[in-house]
mmCIF file as gemmi writes it, N, C-alpha and C atoms, coordinates in Angstrom:
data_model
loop_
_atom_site.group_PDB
_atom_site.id
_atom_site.type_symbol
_atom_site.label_atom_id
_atom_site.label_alt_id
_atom_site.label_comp_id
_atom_site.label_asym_id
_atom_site.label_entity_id
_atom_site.label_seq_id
_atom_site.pdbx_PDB_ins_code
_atom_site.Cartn_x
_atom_site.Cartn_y
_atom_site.Cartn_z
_atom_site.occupancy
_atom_site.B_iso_or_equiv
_atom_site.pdbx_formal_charge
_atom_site.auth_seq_id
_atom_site.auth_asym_id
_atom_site.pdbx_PDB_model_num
ATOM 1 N N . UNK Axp A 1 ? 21.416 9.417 -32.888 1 0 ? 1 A 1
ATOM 2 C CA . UNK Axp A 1 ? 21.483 8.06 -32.407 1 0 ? 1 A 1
ATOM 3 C C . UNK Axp A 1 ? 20.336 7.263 -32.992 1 0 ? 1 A 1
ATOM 4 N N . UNK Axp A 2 ? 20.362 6.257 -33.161 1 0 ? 2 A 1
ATOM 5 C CA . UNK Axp A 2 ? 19.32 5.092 -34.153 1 0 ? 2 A 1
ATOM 6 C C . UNK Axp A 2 ? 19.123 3.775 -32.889 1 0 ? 2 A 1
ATOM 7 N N . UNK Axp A 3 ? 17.864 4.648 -32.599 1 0 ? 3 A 1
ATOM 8 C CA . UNK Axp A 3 ? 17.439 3.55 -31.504 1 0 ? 3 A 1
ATOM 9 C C . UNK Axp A 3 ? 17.021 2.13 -32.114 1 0 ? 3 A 1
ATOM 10 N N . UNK Axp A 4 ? 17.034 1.046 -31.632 1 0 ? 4 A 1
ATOM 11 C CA . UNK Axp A 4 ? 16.821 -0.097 -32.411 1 0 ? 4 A 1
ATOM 12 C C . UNK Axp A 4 ? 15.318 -0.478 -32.586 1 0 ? 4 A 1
ATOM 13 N N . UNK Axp A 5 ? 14.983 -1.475 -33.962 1 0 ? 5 A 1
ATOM 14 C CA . UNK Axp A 5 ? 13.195 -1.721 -33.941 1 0 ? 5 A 1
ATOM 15 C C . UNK Axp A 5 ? 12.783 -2.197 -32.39 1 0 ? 5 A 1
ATOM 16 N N . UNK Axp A 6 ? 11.489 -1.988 -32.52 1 0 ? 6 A 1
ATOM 17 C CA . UNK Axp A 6 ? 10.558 -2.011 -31.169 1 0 ? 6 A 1
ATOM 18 C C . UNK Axp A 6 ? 11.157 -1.757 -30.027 1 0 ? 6 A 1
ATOM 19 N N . UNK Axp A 7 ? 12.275 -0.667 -29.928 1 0 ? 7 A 1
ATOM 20 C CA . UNK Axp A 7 ? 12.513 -0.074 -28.89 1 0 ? 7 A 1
ATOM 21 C C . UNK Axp A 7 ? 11.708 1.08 -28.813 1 0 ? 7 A 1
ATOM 22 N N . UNK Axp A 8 ? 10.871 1.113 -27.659 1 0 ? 8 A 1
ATOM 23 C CA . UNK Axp A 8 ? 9.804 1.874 -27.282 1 0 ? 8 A 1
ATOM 24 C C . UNK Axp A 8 ? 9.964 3.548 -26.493 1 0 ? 8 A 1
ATOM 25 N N . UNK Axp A 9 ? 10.998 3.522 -25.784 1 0 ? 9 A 1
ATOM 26 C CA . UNK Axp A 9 ? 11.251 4.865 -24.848 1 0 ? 9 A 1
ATOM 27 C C . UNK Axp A 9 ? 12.275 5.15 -24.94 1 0 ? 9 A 1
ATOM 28 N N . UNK Axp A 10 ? 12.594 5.955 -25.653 1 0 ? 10 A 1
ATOM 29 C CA . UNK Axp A 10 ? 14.146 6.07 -26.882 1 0 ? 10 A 1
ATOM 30 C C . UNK Axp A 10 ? 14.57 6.98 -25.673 1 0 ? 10 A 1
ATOM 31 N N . UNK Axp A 11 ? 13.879 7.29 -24.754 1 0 ? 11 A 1
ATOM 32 C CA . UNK Axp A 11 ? 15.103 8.347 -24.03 1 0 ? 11 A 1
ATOM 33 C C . UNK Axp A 11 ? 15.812 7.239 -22.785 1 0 ? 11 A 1
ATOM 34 N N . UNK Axp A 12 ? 15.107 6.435 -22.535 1 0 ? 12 A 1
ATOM 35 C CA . UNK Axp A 12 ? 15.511 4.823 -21.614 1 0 ? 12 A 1
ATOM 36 C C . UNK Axp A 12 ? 16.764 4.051 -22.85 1 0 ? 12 A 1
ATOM 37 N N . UNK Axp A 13 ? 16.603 4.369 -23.791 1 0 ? 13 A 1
ATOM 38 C CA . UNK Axp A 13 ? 17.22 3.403 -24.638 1 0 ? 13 A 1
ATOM 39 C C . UNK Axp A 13 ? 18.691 4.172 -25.113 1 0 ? 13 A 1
ATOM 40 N N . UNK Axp A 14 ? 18.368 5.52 -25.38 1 0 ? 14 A 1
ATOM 41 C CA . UNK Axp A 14 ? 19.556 5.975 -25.135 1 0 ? 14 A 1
ATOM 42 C C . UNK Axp A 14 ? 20.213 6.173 -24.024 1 0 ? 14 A 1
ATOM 43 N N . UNK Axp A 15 ? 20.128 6.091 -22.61 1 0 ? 15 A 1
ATOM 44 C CA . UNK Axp A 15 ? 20.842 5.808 -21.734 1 0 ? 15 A 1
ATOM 45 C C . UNK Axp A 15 ? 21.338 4.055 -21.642 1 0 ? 15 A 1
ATOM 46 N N . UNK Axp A 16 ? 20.95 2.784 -22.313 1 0 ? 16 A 1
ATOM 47 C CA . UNK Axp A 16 ? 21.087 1.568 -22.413 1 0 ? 16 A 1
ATOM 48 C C . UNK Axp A 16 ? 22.591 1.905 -22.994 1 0 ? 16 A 1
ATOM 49 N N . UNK Axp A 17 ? 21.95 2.609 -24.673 1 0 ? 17 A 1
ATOM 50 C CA . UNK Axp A 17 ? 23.373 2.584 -25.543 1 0 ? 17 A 1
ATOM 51 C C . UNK Axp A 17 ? 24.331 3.041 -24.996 1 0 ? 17 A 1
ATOM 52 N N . UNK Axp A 18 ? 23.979 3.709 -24.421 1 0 ? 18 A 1
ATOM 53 C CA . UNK Axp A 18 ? 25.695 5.114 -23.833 1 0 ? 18 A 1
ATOM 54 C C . UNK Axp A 18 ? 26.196 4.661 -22.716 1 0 ? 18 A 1
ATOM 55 N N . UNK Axp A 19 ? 25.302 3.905 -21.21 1 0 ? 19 A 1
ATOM 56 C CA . UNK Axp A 19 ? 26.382 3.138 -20.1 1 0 ? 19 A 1
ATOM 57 C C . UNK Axp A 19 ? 26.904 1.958 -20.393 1 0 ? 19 A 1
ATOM 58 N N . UNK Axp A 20 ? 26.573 1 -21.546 1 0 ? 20 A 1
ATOM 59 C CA . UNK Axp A 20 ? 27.274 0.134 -21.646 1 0 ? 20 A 1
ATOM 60 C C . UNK Axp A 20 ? 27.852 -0.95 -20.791 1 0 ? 20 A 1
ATOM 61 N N . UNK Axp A 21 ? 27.107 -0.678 -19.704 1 0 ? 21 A 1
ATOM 62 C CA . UNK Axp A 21 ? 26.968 -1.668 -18.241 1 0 ? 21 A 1
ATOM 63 C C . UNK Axp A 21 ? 25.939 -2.539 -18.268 1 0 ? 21 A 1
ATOM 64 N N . UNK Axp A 22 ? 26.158 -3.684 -18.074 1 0 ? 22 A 1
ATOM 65 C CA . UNK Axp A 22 ? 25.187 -4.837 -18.075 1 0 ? 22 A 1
ATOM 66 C C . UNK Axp A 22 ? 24.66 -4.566 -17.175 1 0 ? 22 A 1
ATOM 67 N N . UNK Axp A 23 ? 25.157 -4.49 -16.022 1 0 ? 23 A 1
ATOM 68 C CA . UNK Axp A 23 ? 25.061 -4.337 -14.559 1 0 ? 23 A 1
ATOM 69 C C . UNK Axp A 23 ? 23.575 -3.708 -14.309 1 0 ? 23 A 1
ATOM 70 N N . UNK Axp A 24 ? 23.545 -2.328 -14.97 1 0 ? 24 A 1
ATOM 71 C CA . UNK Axp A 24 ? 22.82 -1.304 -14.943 1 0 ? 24 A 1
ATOM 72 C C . UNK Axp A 24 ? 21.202 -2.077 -15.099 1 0 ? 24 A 1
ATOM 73 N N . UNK Axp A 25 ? 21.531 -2.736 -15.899 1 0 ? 25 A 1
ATOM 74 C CA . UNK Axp A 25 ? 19.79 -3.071 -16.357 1 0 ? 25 A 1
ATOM 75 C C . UNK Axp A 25 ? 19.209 -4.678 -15.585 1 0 ? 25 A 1
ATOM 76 N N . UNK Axp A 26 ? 18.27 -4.998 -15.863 1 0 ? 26 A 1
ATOM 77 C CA . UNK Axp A 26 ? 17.679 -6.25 -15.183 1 0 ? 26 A 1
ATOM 78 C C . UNK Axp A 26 ? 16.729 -7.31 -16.138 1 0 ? 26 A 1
ATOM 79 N N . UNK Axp A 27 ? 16.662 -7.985 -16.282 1 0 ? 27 A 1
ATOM 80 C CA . UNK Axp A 27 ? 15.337 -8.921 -16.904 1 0 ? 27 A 1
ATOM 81 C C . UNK Axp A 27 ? 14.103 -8.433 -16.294 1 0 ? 27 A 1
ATOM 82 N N . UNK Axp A 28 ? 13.614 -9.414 -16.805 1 0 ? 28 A 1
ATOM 83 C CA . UNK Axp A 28 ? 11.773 -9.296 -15.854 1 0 ? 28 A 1
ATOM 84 C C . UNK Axp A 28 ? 12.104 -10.041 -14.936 1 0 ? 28 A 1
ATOM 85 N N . UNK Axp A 29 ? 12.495 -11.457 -15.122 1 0 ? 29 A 1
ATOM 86 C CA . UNK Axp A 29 ? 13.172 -12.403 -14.344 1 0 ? 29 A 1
ATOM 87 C C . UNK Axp A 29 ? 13.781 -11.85 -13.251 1 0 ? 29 A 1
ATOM 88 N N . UNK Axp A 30 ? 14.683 -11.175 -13.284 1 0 ? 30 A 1
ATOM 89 C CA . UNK Axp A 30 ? 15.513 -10.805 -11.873 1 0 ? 30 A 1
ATOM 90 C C . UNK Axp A 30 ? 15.159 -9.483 -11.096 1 0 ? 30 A 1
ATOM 91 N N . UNK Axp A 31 ? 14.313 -8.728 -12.152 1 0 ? 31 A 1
ATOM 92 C CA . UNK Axp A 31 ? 13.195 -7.995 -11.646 1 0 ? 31 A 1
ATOM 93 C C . UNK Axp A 31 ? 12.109 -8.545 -10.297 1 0 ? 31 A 1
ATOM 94 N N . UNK Axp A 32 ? 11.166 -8.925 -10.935 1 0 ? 32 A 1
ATOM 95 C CA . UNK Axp A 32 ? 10.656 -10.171 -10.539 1 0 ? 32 A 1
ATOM 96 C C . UNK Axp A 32 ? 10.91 -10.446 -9.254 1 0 ? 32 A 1
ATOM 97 N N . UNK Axp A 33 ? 11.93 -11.093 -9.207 1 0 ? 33 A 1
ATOM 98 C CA . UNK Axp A 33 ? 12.471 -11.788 -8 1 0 ? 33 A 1
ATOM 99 C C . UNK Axp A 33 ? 13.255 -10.766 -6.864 1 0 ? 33 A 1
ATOM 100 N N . UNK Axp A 34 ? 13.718 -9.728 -6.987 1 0 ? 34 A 1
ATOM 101 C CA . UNK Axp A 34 ? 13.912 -8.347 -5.956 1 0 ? 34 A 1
ATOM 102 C C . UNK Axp A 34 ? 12.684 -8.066 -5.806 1 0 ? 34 A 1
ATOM 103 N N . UNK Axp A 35 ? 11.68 -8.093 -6.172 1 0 ? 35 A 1
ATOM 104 C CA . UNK Axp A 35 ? 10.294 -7.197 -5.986 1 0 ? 35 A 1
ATOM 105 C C . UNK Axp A 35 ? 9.267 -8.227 -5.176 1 0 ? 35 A 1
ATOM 106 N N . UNK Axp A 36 ? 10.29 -9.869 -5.195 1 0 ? 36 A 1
ATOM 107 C CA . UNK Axp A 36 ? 9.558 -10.714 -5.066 1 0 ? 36 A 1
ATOM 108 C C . UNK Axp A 36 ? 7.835 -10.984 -5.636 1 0 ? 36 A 1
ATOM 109 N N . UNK Axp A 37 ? 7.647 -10.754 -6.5 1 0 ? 37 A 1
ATOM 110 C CA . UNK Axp A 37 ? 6.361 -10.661 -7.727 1 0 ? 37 A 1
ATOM 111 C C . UNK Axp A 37 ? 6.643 -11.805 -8.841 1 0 ? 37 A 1
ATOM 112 N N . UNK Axp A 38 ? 5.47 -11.988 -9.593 1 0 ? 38 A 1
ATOM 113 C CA . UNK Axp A 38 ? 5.774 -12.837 -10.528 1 0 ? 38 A 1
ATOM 114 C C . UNK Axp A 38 ? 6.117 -12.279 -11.866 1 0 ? 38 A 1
ATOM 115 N N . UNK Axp A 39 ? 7.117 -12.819 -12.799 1 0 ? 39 A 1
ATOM 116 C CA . UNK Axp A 39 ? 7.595 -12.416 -13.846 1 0 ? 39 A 1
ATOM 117 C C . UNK Axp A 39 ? 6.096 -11.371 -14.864 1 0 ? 39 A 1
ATOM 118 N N . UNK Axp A 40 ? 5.066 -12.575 -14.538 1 0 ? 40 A 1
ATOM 119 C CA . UNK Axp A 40 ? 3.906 -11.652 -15.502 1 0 ? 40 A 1
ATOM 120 C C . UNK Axp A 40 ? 3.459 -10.641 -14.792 1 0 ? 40 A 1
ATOM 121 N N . UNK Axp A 41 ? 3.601 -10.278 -13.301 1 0 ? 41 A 1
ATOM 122 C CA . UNK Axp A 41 ? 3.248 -9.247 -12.904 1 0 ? 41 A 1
ATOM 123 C C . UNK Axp A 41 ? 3.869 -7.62 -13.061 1 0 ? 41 A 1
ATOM 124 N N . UNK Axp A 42 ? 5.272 -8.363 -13.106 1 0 ? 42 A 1
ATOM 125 C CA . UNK Axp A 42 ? 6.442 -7.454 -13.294 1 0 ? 42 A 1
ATOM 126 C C . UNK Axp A 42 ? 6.173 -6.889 -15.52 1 0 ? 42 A 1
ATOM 127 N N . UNK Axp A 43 ? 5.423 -7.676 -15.773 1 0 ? 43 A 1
ATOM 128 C CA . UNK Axp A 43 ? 5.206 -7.222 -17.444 1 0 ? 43 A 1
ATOM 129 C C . UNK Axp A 43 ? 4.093 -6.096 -16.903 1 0 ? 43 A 1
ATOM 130 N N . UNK Axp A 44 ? 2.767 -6.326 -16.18 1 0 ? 44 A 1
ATOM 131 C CA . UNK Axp A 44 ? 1.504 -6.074 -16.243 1 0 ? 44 A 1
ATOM 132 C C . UNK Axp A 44 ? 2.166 -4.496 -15.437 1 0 ? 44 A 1
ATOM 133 N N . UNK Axp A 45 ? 3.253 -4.516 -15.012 1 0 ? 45 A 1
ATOM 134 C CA . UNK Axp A 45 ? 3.583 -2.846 -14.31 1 0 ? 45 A 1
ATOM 135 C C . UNK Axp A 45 ? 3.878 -2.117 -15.521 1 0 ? 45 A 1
ATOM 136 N N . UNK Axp A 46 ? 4.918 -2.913 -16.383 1 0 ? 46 A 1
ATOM 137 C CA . UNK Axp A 46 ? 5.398 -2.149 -17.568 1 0 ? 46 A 1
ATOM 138 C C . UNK Axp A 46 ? 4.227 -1.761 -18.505 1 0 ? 46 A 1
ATOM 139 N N . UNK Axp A 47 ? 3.577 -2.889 -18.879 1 0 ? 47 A 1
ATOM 140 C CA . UNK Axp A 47 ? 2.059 -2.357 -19.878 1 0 ? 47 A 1
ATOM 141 C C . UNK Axp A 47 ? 1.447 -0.954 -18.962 1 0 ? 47 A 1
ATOM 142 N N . UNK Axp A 48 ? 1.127 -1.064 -17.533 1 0 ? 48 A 1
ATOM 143 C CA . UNK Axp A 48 ? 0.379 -0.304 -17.055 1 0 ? 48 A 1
ATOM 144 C C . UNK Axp A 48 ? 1.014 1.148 -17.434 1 0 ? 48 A 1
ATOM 145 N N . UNK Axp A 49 ? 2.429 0.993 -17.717 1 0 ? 49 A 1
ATOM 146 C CA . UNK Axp A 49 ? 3.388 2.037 -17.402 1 0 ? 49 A 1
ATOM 147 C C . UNK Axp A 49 ? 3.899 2.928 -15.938 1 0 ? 49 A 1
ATOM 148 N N . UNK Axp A 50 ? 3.354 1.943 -15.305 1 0 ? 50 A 1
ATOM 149 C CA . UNK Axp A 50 ? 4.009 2.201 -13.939 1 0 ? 50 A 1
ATOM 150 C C . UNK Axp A 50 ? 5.822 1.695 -13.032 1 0 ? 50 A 1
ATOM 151 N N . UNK Axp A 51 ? 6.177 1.268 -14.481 1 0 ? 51 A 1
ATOM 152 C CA . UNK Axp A 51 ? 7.066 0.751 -14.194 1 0 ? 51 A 1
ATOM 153 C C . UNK Axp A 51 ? 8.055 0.548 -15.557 1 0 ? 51 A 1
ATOM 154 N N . UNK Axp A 52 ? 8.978 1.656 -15.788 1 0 ? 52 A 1
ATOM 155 C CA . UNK Axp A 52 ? 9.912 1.866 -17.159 1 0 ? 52 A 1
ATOM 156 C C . UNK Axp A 52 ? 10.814 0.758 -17.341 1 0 ? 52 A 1
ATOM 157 N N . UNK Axp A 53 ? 10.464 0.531 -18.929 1 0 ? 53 A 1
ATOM 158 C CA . UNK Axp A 53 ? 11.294 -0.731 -18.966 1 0 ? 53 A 1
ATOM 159 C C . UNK Axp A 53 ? 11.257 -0.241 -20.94 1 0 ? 53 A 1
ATOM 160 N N . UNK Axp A 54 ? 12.612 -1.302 -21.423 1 0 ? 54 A 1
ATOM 161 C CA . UNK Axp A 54 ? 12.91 -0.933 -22.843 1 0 ? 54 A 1
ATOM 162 C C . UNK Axp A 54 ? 13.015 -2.08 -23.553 1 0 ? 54 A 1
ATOM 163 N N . UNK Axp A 55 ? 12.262 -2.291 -24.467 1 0 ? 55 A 1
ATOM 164 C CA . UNK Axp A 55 ? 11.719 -3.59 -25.332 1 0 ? 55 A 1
ATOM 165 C C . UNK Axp A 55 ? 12.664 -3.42 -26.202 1 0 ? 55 A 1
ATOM 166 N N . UNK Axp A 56 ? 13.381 -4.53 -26.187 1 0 ? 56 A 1
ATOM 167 C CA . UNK Axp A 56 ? 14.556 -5.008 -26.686 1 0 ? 56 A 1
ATOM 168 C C . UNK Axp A 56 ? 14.483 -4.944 -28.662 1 0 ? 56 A 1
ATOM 169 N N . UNK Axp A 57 ? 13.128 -5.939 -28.845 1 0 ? 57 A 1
ATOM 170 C CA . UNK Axp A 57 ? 12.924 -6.411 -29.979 1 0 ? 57 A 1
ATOM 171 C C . UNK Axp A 57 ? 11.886 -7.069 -30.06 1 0 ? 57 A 1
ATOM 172 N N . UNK Axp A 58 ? 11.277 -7.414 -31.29 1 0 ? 58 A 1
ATOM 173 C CA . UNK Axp A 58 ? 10.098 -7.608 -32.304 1 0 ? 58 A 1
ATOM 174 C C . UNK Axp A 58 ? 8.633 -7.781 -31.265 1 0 ? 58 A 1
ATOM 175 N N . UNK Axp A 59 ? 7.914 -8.567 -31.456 1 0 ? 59 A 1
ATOM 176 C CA . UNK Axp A 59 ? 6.449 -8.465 -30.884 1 0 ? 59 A 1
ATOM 177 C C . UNK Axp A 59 ? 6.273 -9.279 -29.435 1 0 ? 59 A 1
ATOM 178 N N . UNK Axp A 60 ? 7.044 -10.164 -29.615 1 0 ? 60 A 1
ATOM 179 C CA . UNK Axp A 60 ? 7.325 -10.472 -28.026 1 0 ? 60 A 1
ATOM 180 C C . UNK Axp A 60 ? 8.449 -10.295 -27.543 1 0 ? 60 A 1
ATOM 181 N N . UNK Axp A 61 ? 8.769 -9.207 -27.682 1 0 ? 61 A 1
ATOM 182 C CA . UNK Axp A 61 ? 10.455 -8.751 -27.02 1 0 ? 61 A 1
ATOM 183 C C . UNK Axp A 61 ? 10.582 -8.735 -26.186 1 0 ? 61 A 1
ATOM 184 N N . UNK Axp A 62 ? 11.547 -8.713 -25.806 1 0 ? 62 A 1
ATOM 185 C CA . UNK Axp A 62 ? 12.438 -8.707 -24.56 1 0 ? 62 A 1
ATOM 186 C C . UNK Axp A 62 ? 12.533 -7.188 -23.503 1 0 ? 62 A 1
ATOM 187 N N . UNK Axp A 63 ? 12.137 -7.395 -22.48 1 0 ? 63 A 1
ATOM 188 C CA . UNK Axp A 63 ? 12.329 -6.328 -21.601 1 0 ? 63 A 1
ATOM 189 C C . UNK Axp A 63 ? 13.867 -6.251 -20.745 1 0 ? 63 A 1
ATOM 190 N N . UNK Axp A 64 ? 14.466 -5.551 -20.614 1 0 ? 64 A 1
ATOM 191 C CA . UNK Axp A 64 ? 15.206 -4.741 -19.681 1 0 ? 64 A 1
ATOM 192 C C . UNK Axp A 64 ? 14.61 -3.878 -18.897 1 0 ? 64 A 1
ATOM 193 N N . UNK Axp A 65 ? 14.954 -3.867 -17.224 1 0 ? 65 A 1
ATOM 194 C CA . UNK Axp A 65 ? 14.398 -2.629 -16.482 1 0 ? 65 A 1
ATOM 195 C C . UNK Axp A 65 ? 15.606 -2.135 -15.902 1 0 ? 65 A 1
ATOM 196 N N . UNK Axp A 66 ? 15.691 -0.593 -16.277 1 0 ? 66 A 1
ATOM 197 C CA . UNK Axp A 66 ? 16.809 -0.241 -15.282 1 0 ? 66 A 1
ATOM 198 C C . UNK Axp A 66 ? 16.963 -0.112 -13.955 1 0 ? 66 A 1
ATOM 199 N N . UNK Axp A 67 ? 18.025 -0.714 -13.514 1 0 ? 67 A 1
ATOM 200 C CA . UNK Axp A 67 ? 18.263 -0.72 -11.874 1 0 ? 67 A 1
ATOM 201 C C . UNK Axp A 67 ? 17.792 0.117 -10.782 1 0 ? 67 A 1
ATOM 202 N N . UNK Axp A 68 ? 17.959 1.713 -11.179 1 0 ? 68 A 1
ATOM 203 C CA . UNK Axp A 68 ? 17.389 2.785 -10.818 1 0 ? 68 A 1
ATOM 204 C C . UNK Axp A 68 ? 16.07 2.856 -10.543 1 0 ? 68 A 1
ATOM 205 N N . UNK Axp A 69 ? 14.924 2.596 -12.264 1 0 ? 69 A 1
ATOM 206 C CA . UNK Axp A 69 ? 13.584 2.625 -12.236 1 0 ? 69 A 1
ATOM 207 C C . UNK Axp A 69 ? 12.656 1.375 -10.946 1 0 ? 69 A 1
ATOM 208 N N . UNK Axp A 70 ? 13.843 0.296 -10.976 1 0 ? 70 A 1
ATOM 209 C CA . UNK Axp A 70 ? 13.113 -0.642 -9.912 1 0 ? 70 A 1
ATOM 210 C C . UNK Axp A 70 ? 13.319 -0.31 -8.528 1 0 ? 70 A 1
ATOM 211 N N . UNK Axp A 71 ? 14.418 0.495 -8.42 1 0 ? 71 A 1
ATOM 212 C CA . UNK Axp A 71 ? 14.327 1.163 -7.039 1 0 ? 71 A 1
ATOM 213 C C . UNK Axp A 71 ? 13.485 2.17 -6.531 1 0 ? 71 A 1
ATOM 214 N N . UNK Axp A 72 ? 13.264 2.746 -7.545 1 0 ? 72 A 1
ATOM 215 C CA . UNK Axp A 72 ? 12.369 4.105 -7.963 1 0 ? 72 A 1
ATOM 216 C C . UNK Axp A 72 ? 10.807 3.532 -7.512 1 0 ? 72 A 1
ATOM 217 N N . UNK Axp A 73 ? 10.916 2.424 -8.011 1 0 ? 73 A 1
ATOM 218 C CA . UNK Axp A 73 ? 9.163 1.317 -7.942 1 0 ? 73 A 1
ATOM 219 C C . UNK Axp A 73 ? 9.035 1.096 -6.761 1 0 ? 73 A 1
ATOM 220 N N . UNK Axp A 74 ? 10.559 0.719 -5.978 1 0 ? 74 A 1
ATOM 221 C CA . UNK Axp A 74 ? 10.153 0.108 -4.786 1 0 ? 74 A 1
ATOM 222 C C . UNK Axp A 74 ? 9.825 1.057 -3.655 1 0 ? 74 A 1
ATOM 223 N N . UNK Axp A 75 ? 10.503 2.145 -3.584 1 0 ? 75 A 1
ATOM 224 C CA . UNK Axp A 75 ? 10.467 3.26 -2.981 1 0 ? 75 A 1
ATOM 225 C C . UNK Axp A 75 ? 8.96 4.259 -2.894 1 0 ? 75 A 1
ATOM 226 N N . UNK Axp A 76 ? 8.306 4.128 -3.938 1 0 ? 76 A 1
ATOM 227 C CA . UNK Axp A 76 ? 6.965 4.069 -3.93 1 0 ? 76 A 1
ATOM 228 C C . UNK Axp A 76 ? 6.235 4.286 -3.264 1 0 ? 76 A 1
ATOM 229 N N . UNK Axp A 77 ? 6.515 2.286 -3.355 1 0 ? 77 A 1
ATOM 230 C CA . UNK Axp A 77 ? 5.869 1.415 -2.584 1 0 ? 77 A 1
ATOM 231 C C . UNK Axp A 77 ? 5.489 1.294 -1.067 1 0 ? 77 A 1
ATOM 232 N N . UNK Axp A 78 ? 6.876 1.526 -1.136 1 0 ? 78 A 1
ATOM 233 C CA . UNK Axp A 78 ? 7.36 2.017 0.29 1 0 ? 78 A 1
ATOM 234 C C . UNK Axp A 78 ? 6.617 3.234 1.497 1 0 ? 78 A 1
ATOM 235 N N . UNK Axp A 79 ? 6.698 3.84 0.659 1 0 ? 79 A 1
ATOM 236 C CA . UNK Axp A 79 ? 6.237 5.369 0.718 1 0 ? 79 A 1
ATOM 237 C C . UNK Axp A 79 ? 4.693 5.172 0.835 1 0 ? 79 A 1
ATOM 238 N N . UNK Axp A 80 ? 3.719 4.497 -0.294 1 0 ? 80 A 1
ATOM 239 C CA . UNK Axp A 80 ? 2.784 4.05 -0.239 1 0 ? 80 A 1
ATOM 240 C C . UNK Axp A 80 ? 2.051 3.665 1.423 1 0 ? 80 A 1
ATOM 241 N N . UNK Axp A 81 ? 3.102 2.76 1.572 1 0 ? 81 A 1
ATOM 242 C CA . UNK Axp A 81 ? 2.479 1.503 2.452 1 0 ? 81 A 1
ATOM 243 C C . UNK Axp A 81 ? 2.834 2.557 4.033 1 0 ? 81 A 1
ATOM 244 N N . UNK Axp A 82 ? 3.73 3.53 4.099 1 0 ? 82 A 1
ATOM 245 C CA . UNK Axp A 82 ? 3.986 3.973 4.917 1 0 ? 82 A 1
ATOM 246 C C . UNK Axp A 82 ? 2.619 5.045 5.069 1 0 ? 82 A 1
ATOM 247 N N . UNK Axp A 83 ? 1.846 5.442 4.097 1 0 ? 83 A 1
ATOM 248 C CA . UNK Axp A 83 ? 1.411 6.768 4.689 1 0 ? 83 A 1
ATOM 249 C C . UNK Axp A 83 ? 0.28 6.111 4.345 1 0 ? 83 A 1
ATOM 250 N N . UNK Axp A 84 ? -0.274 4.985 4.594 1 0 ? 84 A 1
ATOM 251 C CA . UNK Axp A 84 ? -1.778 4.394 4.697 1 0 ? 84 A 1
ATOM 252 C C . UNK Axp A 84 ? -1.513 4.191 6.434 1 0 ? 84 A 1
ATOM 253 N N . UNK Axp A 85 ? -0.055 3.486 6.677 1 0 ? 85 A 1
ATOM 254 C CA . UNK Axp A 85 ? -0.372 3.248 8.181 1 0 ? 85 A 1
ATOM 255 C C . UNK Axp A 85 ? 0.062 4.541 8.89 1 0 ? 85 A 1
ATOM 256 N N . UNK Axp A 86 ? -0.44 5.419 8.61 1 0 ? 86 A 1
ATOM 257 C CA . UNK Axp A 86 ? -0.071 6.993 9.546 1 0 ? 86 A 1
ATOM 258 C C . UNK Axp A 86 ? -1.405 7.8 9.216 1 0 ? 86 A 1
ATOM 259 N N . UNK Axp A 87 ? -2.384 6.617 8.908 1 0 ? 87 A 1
ATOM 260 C CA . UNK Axp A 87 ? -4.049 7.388 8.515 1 0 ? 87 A 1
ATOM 261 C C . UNK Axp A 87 ? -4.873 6.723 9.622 1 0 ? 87 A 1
């Protein structure tokens, strides 16, 4: 399979190519806005790598996050916030 230029996590990118569901994936934008966060915050998870996402193209490309990985984020979070208040 021939992942495309500045696609970064070829094993995220080959699951893009093969479901073929729009559905599946998200912007930063609509990211973002489920996580209720701001679009640059929702970048500053992906740089951190705390948060999988697949760069579309060239130097300011485009992110996709899969549906899964933002649930995956939120759940966390979740999890996080739960076992600070049980200390």
């Amino acid at each position: 399979m021939e992942v495309a230029e500045g696609v970064r996590d070829k094993k995220l990118a080959s699951i893009w190519y093969t479901s073929g569901k729009v559905e599946d994936f998200l912007t930063v934008k609509e990211a973002a806005k489920q996580i209720r966060k701001s679009p640059s915050t929702v970048r500053l998870l992906i740089r951190k790598r705390k948060m999988k996402a697949v760069k579309l193209a060239g130097k300011f490309g485009v992110y996709i996050i899969p549906r899964n990985e933002l649930l995956n984020y939120q759940m966390t979070k979740m999890s996080e916030k739960i076992a600070k208040t049980e200390k």
